[in-house]
C-alpha positions as a Python dict, from the first residue, in 0.01 Angstrom:
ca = {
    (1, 'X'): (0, 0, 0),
    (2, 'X'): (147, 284, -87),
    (3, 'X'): (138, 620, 135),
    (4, 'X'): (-78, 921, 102),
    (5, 'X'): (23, 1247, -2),
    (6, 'X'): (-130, 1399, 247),
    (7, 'X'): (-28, 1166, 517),
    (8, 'X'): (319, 1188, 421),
    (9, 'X'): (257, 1580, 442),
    (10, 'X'): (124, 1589, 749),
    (11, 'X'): (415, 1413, 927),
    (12, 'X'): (623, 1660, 773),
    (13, 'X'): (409, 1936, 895),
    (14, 'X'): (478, 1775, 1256),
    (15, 'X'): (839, 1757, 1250),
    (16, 'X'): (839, 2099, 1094),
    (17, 'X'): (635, 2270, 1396),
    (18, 'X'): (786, 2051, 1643),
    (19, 'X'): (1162, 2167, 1522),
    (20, 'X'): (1039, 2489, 1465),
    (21, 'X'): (961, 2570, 1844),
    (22, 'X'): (1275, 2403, 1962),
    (23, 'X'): (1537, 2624, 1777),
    (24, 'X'): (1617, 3031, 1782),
    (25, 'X'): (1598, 3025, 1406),
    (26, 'X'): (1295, 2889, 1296),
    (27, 'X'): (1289, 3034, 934),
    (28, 'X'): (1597, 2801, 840),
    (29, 'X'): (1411, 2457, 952),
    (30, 'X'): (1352, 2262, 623),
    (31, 'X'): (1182, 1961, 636),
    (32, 'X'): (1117, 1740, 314),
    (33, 'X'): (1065, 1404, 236),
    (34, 'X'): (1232, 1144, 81),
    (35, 'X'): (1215, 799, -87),
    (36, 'X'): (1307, 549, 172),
    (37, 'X'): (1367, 179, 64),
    (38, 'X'): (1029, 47, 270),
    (39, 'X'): (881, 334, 403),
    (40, 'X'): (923, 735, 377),
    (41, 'X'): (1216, 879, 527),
    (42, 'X'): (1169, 1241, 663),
    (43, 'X'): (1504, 1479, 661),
    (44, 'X'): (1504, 1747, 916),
    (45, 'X'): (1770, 2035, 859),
    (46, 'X'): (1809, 2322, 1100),
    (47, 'X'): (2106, 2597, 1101),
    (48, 'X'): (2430, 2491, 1280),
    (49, 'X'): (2436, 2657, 1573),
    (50, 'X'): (2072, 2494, 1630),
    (51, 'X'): (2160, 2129, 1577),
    (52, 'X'): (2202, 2088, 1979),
    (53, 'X'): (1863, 2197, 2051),
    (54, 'X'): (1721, 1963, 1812),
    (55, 'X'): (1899, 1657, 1881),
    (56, 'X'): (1895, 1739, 2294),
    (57, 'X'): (2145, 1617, 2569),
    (58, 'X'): (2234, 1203, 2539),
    (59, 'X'): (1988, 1270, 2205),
    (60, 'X'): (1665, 1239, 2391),
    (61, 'X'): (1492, 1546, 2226),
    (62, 'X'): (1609, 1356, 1925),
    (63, 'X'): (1421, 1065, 2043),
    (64, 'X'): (1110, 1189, 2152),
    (65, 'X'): (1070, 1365, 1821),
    (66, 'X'): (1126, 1035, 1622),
    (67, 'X'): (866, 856, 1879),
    (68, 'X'): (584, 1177, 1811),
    (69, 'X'): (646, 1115, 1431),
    (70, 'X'): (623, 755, 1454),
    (71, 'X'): (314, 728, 1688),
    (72, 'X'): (129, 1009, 1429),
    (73, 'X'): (247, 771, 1150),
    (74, 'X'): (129, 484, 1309),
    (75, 'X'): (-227, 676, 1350),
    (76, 'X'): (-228, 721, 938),
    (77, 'X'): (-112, 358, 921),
    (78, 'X'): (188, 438, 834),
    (79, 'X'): (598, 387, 906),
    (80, 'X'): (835, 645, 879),
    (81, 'X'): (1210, 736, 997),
    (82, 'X'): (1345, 1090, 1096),
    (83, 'X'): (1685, 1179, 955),
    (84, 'X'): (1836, 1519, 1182),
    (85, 'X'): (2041, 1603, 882),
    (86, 'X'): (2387, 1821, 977),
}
């Protein structure tokens, strides 16, 4: 079965707002999608000096983003894997 568009999109839009409220410069958060082997792979990019406050201490912010995205993709029946692109 193959995903959504919107479904897809709206994981996206989660990881977006979710990265967007963690970091001090919000307008350079992209967030796209992209093919994954068995399921859709979502790449999160922030600016440099925000990477720390994305991927938290011992990479638990890190964590609880990918298990947010994965319960909302679970919801859509759906997989899907966060990449916190440097």
């Amino acid at each position: 079965m193959a995903p959504s568009a919107s479904s897809t999109s709206a994981l996206v839009d989660l990881v977006a707002l979710i990265a967007r409220s963690l970091v001090d410069n919000p307008d350079k958060v992209v967030v796209r999608e992209a093919p994954g082997d068995r399921f859709p792979r979502i790449e999160l990019s922030v600016a440099r000096e925000d990477i720390g406050k994305v991927i938290g201490k011992d990479g638990r912010t890190a964590q609880s983003i990918r298990a947010l995205l994965n319960a909302a993709a679970s919801k859509a029946g759906l997989r899907a894997h966060l990449d916190i692109l440097d």
